[in-house]
VMD Tcl script that builds the backbone (N, CA, C; Angstrom):
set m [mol new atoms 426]
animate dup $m
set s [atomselect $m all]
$s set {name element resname resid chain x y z} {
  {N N UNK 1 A 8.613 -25.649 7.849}
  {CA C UNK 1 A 7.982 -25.668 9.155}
  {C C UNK 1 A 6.726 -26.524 9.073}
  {N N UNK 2 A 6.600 -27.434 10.055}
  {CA C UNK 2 A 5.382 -28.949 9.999}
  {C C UNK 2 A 4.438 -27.993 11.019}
  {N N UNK 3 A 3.328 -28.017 10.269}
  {CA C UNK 3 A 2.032 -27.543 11.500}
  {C C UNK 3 A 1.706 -29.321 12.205}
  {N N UNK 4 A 2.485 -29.820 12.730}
  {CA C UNK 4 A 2.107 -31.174 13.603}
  {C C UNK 4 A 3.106 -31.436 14.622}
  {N N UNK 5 A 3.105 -31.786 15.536}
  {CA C UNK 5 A 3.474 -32.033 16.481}
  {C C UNK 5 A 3.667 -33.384 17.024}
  {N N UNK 6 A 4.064 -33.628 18.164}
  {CA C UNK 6 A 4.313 -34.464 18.780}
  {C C UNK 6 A 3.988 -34.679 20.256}
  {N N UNK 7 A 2.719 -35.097 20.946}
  {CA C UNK 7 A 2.157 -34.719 22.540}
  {C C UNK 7 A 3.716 -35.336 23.392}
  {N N UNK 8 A 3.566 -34.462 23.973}
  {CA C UNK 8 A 4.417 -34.972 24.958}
  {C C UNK 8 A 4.224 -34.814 26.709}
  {N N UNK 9 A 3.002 -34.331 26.624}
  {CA C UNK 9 A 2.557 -33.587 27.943}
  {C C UNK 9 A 2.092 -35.248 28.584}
  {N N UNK 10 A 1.802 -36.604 28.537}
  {CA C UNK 10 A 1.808 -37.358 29.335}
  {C C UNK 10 A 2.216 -37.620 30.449}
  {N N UNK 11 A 2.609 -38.506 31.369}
  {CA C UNK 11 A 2.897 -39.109 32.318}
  {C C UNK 11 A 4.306 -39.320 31.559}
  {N N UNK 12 A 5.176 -39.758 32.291}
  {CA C UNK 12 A 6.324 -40.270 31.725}
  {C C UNK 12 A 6.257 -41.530 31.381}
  {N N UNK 13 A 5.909 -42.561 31.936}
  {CA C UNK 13 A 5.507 -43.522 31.787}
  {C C UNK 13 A 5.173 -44.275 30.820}
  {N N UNK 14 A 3.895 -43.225 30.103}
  {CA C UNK 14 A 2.921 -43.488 28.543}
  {C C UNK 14 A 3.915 -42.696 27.751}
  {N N UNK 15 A 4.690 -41.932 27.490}
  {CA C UNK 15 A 5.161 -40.687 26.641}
  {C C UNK 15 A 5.382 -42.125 25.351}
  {N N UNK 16 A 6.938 -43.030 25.440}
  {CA C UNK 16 A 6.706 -44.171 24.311}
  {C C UNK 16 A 5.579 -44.565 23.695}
  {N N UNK 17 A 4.390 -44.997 24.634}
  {CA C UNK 17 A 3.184 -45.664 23.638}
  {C C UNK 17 A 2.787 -44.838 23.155}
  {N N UNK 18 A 2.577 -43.074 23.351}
  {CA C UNK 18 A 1.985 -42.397 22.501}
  {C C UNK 18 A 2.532 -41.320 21.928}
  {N N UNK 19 A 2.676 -41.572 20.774}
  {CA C UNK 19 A 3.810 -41.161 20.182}
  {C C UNK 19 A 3.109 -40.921 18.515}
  {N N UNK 20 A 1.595 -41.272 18.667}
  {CA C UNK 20 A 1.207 -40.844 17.622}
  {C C UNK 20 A 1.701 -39.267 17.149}
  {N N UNK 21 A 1.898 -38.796 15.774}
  {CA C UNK 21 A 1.599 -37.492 15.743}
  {C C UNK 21 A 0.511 -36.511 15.459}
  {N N UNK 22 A 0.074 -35.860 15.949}
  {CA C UNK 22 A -1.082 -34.789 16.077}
  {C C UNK 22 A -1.215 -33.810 14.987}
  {N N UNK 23 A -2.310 -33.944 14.196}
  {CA C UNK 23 A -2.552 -32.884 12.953}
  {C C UNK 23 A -3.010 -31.364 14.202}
  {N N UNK 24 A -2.286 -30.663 13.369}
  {CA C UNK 24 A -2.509 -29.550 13.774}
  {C C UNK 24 A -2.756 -28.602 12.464}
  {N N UNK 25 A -3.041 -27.202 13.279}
  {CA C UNK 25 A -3.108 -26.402 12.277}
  {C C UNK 25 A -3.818 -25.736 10.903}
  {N N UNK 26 A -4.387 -24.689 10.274}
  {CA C UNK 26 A -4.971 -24.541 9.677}
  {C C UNK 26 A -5.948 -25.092 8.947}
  {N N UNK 27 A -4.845 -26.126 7.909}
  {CA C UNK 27 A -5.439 -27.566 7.086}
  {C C UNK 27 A -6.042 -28.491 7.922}
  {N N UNK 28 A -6.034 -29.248 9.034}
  {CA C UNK 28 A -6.256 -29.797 9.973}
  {C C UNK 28 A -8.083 -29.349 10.309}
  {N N UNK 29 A -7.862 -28.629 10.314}
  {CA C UNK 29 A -9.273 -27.709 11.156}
  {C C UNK 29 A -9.698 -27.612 10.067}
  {N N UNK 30 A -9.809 -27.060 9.176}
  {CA C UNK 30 A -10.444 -27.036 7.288}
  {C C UNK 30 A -10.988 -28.380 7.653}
  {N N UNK 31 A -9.989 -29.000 7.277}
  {CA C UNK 31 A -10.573 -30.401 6.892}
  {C C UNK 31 A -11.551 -30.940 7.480}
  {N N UNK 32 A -11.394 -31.055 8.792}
  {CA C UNK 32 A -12.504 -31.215 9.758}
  {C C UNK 32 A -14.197 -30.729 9.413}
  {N N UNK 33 A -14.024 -29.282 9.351}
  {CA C UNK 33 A -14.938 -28.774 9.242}
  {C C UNK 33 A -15.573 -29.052 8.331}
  {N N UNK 34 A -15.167 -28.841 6.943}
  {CA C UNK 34 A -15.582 -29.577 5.979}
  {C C UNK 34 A -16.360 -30.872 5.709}
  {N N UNK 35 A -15.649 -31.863 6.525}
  {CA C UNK 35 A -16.108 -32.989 6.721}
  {C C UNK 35 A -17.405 -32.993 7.294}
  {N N UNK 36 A -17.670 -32.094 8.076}
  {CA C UNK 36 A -18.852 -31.698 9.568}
  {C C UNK 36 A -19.914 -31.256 8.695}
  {N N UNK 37 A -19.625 -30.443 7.432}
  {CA C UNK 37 A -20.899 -29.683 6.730}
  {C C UNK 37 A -21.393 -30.500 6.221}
  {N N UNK 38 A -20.352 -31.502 5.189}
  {CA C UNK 38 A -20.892 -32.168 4.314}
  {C C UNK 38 A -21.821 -33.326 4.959}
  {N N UNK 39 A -20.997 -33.709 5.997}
  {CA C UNK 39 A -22.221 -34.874 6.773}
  {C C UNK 39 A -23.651 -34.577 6.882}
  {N N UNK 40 A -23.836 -32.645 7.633}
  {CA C UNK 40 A -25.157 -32.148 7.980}
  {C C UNK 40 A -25.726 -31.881 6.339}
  {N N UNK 41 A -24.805 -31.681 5.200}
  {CA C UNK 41 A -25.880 -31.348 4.310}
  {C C UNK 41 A -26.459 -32.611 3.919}
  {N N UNK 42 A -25.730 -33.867 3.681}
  {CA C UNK 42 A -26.198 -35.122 3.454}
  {C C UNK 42 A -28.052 -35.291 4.144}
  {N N UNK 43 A -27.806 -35.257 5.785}
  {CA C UNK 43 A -28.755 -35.606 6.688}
  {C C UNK 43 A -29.876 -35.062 6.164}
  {N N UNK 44 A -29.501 -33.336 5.893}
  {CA C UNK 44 A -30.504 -32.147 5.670}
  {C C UNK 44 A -31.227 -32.895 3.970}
  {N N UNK 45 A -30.407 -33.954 3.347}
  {CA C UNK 45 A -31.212 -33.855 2.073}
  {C C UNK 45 A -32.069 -35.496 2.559}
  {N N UNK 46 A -31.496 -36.485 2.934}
  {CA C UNK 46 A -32.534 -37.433 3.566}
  {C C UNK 46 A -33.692 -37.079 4.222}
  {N N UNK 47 A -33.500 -36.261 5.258}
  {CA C UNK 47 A -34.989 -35.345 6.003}
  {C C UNK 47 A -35.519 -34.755 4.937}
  {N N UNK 48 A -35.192 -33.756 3.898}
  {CA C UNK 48 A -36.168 -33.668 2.999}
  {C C UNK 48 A -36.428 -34.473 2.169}
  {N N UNK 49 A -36.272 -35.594 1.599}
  {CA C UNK 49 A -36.505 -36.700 1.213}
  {C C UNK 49 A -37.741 -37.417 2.143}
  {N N UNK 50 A -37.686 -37.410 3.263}
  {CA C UNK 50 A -38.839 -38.217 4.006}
  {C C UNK 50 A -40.144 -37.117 4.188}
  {N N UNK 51 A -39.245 -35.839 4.597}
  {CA C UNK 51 A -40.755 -34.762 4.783}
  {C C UNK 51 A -41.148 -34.630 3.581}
  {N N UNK 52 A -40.830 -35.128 2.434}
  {CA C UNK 52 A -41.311 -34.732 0.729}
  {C C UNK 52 A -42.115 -35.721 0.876}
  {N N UNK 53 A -41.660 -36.925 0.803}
  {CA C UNK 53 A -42.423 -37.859 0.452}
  {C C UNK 53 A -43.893 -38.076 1.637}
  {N N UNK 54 A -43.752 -37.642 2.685}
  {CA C UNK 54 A -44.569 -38.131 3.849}
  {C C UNK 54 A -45.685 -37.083 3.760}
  {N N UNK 55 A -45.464 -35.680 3.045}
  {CA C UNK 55 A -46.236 -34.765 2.421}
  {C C UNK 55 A -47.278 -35.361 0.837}
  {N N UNK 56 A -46.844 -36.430 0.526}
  {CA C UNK 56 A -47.523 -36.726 -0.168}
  {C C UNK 56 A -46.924 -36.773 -1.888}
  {N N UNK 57 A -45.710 -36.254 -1.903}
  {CA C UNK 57 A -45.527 -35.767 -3.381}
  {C C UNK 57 A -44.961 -37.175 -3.987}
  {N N UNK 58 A -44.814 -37.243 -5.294}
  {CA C UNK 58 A -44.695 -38.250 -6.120}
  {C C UNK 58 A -42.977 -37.937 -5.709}
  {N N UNK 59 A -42.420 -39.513 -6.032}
  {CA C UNK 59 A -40.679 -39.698 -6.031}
  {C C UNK 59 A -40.154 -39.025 -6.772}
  {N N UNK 60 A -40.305 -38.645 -8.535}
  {CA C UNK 60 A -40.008 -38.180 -9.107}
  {C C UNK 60 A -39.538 -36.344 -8.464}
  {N N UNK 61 A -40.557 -36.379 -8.459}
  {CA C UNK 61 A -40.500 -34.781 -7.781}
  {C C UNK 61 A -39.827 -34.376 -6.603}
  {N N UNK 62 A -39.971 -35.302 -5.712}
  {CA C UNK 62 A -39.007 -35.326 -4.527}
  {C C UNK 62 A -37.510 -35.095 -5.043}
  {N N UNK 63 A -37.221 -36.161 -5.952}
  {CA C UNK 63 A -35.989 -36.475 -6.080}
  {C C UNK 63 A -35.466 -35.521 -7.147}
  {N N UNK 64 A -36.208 -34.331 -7.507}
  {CA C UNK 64 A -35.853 -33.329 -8.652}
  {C C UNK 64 A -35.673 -31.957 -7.041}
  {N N UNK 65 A -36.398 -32.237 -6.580}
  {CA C UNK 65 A -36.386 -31.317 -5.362}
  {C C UNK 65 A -34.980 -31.096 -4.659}
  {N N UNK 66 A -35.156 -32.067 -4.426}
  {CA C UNK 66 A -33.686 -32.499 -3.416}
  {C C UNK 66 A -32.563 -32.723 -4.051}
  {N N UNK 67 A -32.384 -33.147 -5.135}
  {CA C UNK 67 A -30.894 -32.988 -5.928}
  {C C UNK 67 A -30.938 -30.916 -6.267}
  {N N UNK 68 A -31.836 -30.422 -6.654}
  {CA C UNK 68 A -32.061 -29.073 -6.060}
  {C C UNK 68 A -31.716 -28.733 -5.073}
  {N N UNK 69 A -32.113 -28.547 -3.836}
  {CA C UNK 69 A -31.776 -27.996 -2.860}
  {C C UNK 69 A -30.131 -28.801 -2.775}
  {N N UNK 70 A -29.349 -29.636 -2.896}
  {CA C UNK 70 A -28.359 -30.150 -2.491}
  {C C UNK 70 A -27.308 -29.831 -3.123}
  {N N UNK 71 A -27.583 -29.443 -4.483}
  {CA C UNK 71 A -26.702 -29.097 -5.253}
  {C C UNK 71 A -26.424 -27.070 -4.909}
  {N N UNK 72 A -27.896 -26.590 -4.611}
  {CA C UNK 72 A -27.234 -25.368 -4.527}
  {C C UNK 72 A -26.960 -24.945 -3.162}
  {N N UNK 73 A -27.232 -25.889 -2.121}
  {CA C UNK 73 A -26.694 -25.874 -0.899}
  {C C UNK 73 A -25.316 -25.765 -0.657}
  {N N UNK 74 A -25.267 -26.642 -1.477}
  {CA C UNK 74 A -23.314 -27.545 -1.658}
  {C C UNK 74 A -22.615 -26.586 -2.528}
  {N N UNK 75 A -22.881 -25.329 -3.287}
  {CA C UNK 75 A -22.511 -24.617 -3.755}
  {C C UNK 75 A -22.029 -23.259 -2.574}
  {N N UNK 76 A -23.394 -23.170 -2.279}
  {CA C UNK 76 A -23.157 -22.013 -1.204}
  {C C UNK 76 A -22.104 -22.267 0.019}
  {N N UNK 77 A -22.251 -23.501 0.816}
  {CA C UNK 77 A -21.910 -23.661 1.717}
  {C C UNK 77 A -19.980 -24.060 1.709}
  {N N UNK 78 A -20.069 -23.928 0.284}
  {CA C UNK 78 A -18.541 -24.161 -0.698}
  {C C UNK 78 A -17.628 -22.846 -0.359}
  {N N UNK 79 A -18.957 -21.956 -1.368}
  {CA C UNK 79 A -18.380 -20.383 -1.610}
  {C C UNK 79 A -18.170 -19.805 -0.377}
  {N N UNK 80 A -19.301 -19.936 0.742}
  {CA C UNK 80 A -18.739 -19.413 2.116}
  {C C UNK 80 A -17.881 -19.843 2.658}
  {N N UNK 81 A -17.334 -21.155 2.651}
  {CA C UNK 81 A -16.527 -21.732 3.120}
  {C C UNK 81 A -15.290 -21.222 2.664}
  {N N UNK 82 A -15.290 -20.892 1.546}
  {CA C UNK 82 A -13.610 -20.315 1.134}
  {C C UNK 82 A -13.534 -18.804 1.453}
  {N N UNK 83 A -14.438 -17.908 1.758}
  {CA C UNK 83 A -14.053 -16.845 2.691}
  {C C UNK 83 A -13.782 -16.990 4.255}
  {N N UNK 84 A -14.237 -18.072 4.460}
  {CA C UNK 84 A -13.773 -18.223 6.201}
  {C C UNK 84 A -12.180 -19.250 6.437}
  {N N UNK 85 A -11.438 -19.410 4.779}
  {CA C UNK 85 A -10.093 -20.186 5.118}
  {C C UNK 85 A -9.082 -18.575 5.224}
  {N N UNK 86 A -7.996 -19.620 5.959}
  {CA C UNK 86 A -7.109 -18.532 6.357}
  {C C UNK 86 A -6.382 -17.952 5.487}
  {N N UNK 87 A -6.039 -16.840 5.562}
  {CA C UNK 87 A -5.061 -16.213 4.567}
  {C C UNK 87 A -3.916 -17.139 4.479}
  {N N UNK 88 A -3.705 -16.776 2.932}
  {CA C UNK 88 A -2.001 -17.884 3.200}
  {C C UNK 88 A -0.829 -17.396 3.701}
  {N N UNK 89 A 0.217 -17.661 4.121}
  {CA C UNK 89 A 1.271 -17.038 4.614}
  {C C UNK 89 A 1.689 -16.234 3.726}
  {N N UNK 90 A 2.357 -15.229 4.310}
  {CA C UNK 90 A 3.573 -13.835 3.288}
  {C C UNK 90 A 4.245 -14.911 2.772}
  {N N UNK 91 A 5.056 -14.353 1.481}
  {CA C UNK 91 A 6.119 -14.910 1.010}
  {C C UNK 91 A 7.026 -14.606 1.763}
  {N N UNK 92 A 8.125 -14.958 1.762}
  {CA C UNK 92 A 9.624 -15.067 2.109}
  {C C UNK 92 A 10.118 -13.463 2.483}
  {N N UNK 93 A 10.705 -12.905 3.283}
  {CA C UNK 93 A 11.531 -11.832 3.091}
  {C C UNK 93 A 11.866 -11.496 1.858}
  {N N UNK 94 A 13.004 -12.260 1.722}
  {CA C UNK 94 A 13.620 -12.458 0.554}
  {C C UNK 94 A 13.159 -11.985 -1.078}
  {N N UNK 95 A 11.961 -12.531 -1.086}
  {CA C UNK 95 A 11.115 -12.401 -2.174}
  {C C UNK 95 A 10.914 -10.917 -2.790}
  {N N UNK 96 A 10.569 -10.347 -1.566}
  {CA C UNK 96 A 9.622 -8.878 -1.532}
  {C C UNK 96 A 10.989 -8.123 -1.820}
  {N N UNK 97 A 10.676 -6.955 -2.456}
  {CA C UNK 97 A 11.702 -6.354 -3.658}
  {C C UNK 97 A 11.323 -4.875 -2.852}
  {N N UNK 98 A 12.002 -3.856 -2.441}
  {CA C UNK 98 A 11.813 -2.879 -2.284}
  {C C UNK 98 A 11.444 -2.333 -3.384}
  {N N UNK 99 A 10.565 -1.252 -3.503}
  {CA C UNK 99 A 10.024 -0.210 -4.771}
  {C C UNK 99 A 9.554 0.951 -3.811}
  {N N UNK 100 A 9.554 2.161 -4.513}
  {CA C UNK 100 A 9.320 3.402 -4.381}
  {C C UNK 100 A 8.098 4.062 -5.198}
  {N N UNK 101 A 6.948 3.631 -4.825}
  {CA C UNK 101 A 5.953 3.731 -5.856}
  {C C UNK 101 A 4.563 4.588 -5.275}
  {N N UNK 102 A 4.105 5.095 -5.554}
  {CA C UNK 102 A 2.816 6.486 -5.115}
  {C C UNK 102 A 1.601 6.424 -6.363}
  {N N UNK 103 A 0.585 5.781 -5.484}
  {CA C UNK 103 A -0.771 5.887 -6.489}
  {C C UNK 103 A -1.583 6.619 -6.019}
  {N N UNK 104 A -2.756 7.318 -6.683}
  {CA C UNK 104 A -3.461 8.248 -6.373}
  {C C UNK 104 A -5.160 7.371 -6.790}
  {N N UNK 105 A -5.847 7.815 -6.116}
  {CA C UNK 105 A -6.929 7.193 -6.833}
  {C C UNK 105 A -8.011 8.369 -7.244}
  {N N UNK 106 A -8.263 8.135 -8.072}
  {CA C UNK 106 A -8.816 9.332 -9.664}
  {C C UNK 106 A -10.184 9.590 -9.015}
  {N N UNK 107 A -10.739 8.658 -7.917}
  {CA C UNK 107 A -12.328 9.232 -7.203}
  {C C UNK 107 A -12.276 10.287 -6.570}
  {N N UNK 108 A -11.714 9.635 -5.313}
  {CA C UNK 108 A -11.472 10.450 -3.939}
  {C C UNK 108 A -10.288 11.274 -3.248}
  {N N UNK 109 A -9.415 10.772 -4.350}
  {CA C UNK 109 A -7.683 11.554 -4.297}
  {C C UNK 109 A -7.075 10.905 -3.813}
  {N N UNK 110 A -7.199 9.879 -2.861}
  {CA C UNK 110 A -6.274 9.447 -1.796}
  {C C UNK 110 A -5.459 9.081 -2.570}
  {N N UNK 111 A -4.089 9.069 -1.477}
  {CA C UNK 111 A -2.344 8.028 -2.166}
  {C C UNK 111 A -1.622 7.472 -1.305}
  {N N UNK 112 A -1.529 6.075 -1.910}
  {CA C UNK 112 A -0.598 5.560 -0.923}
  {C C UNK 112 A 0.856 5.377 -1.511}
  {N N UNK 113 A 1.671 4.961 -0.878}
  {CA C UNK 113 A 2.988 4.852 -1.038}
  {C C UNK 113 A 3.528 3.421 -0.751}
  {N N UNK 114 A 4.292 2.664 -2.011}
  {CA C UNK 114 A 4.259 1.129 -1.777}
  {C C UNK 114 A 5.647 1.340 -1.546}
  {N N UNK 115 A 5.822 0.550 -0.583}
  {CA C UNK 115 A 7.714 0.289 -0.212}
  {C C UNK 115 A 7.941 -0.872 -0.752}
  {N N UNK 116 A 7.084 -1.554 -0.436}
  {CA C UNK 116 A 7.559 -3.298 -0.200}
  {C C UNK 116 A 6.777 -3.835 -1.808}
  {N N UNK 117 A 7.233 -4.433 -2.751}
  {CA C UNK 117 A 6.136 -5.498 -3.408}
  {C C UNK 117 A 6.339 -6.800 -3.580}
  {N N UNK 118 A 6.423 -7.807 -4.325}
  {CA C UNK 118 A 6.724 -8.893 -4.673}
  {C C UNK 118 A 7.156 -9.357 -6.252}
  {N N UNK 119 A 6.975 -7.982 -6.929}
  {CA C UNK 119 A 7.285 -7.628 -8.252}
  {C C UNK 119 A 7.855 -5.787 -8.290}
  {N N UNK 120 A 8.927 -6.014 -9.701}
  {CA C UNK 120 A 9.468 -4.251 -9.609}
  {C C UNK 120 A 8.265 -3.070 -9.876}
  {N N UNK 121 A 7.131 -3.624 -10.708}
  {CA C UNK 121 A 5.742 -3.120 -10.992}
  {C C UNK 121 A 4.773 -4.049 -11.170}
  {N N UNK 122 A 4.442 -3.782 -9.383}
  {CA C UNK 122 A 3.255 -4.679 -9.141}
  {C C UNK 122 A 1.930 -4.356 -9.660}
  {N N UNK 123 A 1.038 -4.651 -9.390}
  {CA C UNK 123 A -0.406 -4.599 -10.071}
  {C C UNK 123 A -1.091 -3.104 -9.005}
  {N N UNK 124 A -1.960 -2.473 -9.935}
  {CA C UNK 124 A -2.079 -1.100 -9.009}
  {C C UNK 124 A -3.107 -1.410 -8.002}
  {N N UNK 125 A -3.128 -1.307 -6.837}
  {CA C UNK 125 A -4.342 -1.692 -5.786}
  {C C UNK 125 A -5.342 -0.717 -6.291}
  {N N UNK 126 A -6.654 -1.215 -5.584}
  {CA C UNK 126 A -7.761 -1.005 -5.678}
  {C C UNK 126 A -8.281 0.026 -4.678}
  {N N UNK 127 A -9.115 0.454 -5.000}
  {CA C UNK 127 A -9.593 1.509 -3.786}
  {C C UNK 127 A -10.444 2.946 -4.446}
  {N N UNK 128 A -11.946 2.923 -4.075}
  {CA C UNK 128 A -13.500 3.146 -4.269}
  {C C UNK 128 A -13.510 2.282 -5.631}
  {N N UNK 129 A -13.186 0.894 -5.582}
  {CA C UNK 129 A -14.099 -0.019 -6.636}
  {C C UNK 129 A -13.218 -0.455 -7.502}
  {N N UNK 130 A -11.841 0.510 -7.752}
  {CA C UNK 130 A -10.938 0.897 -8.980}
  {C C UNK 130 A -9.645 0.950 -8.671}
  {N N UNK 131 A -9.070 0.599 -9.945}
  {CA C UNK 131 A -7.953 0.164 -9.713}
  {C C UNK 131 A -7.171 2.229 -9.510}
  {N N UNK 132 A -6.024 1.935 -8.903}
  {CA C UNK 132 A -5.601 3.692 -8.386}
  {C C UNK 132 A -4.767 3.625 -9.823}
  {N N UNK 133 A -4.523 5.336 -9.742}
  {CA C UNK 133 A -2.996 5.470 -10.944}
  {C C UNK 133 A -1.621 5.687 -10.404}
  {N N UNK 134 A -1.249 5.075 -11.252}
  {CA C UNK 134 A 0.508 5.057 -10.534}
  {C C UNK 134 A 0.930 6.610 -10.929}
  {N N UNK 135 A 1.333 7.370 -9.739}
  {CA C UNK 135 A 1.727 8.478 -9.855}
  {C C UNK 135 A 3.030 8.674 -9.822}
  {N N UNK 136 A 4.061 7.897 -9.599}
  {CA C UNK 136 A 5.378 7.651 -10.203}
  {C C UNK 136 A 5.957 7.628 -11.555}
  {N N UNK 137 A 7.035 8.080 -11.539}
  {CA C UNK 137 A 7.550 8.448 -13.376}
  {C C UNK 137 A 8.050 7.038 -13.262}
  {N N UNK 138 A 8.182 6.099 -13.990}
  {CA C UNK 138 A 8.484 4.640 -13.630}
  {C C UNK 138 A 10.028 4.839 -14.552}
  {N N UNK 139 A 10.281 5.776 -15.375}
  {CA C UNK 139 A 11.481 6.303 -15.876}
  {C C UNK 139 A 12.888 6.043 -14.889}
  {N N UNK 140 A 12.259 6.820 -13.756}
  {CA C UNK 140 A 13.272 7.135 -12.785}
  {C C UNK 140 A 12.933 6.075 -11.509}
  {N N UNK 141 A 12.185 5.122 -11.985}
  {CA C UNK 141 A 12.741 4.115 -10.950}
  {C C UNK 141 A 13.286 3.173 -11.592}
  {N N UNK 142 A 12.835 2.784 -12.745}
  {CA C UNK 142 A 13.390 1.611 -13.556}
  {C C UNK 142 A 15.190 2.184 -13.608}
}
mol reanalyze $m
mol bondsrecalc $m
mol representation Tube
mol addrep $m
């Protein structure tokens, strides 16, 4: 499945000449955005570059300043950036393996019950901080 398209909402007329195809979709918009930060962090390190220097400070120092601020700007604005991309799609139907599996978690007691995984013994979820215990005899499912 192509996240791109094809406009077709024109005039009838134009529909042939434009016939470009249209990025759409998740990656599309990432990319963009991306592009948008990195431009403003660029700007943001030239302006401090001129308010450094117009303050009076020696080049040296400016330029220890500002590869500073740019580098841990460009870090942060990285790390946030990859909590605001989209989840990736489920796997396949297909993939996901029915299991019959019950964890308990050793804090607070709770248990859930896994139907669905993507492995016959998947990895135990998490929950108050920690990983839960598999409360299944894995005997009698294997």
């Amino acid at each position: 499945m192509s996240n791109d398209f094809e406009p077709t909402t024109d005039f009838p007329e134009f529909i042939d000449e434009d016939d470009a195809v249209v990025a759409s979709g998740a990656a599309a918009r990432d990319e963009k955005i991306q592009t948008v930060r990195k431009k403003r962090l660029r700007i943001a390190a030239v302006v401090g570059v001129v308010v450094l220097l117009g303050f009076g400070y020696t080049w040296w120092r400016v330029l220890i300043a500002v590869a500073a601020m740019y580098g841990m700007l460009s870090v942060g604005i990285n790390l946030l950036g990859a909590f605001a991309r989209p989840i990736p799609e489920a796997p396949p139907a297909g993939e996901l393996r029915k299991v019959k599996l019950t964890y308990r978690c050793s804090h607070c007691g709770s248990e859930i019950r896994m139907t669905l995984a993507n492995d016959q013994v998947p990895e135990a979820p998490r929950h108050c901080t920690d990983d839960m215990e598999l409360t299944t005899n894995l005997e009698d499912v294997l």
